[in-house]
C-alpha positions in Angstrom: 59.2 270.2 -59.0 61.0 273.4 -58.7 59.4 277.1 -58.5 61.5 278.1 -61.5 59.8 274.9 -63.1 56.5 275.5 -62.1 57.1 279.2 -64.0 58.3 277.5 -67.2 55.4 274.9 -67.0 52.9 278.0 -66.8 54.6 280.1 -69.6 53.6 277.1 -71.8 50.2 278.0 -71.2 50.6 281.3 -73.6 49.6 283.7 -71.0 51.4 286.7 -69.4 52.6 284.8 -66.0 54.3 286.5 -63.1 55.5 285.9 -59.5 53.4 287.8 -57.0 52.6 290.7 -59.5 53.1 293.0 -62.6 55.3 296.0 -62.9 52.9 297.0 -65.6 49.2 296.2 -66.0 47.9 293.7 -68.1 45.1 292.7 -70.1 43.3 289.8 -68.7 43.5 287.2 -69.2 46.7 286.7 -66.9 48.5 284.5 -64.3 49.9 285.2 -61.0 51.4 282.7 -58.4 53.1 282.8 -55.1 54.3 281.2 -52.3 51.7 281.4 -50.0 52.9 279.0 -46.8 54.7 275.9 -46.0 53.7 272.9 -44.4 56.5 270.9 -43.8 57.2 267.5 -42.9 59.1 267.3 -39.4 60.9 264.4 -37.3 63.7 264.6 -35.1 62.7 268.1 -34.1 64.0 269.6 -37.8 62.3 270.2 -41.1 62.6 266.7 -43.0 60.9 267.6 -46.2 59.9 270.8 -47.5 56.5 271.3 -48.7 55.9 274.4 -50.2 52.1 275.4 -50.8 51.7 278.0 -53.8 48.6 279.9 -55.2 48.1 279.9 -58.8 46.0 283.1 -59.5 43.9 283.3 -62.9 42.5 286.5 -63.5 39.8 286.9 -66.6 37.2 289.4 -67.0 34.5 287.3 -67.2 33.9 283.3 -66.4 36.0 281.9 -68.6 35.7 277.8 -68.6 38.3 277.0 -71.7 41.2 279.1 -70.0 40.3 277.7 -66.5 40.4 273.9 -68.4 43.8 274.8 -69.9 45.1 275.6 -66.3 43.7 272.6 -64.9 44.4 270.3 -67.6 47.9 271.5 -67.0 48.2 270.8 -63.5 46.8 267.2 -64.1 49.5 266.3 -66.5 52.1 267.5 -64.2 50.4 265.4 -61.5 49.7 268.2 -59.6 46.9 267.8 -57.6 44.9 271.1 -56.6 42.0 272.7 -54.8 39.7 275.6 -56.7 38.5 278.7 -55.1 36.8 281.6 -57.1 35.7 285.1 -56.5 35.0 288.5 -58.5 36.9 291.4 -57.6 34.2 294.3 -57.8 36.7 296.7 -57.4 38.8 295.7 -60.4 36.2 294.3 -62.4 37.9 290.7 -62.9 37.2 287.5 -61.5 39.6 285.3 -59.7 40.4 282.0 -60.1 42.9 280.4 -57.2 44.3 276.9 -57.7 46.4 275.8 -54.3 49.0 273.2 -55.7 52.1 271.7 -53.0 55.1 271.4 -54.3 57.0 268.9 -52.3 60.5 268.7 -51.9 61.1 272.2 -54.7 
């Protein structure tokens, strides 16, 4: 999978979705992702496979398990598997959601 495909897959979700950030704010609830490292697979002292680690970012105002389930359930079907963090941002009054997905090869 692609980073321009991972974009479309998210759009499907019916959210506002961007890469990195907004040029205008939003109302939660919204999504942002970015590449956040890579991890990739050398031999032969080169890269031999990329492997691209991005952070899906879903921000809500409150805990919001049906939004969160859409997300994930999304991921699953494109066999995606990913690792959950959360935390509330006092300072913008939103809590944060942060899936870390690999996309291997995009």
């Amino acid at each position: 999978m692609t980073q321009a495909e991972l974009y479309a897959a998210l759009k499907t979700l019916d959210l506002p979705v961007a890469y990195g950030e907004f040029t205008n704010p939003q109302v939660p609830p919204f999504i942002t992702y970015h590449h956040a490292y890579s991890n990739d697979m050398m031999a032969d002292n080169h890269n031999y496979l990329d492997v691209a680690n991005y952070q899906i970012e879903l921000y809500t105002t409150k805990k919001d398990p049906a939004t969160e389930k859409k997300v994930q359930d999304l991921l699953k079907s494109l066999r995606l598997p990913y690792s959950k963090v959360e935390a509330y941002i006092e300072s913008e009054g939103l809590r944060q959601v942060i899936y870390e997905i690999q996309l291997i090869g995009g």
